[in-house]
C-alpha positions in Angstrom: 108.0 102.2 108.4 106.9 105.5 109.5 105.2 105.7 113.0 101.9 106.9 111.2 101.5 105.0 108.6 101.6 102.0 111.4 98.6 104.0 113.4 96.7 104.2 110.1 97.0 101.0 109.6 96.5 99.8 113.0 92.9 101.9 112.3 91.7 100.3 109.2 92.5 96.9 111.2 95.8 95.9 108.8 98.3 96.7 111.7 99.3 92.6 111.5 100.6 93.3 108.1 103.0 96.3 109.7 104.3 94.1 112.7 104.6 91.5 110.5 107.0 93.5 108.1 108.5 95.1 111.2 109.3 91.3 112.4 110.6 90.1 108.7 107.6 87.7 109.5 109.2 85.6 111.7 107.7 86.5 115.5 104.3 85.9 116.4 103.3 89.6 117.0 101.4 89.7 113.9 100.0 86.0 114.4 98.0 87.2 117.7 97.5 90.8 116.1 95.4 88.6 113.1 93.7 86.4 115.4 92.6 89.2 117.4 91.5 91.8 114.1 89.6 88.5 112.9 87.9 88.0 116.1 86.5 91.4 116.4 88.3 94.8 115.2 89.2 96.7 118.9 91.5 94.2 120.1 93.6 94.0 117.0 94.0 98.0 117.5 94.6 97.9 121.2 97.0 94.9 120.8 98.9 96.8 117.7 99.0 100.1 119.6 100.6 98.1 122.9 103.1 96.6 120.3 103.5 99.5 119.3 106.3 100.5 121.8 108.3 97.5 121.0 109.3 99.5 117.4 109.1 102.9 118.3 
């Protein structure tokens, strides 16, 4: 996946469905990222963008 397509997405507050492809679905990255985008929208993006630098 393409390093901006996973910003975009981390914007529009989907960035748990690009960890969780990124992970074959099978850490918890995109778990936390969904609890946190459900809670309220800024910490999903600050927790994708920190995960970020795990893939890239």
């Amino acid at each position: 996946m393409p390093k901006g397509l996973y910003i975009v997405l981390a914007i529009f507050g989907l960035a748990w469905i690009a960890m969780g492809v990124m992970d074959n679905w099978s850490g918890s990255t995109w778990i936390i990222n969904l609890v946190l985008t459900f809670l309220f929208w800024l910490p999903g993006l600050i927790h994708a963008l920190v995960v970020m630098k795990n893939y890239y």
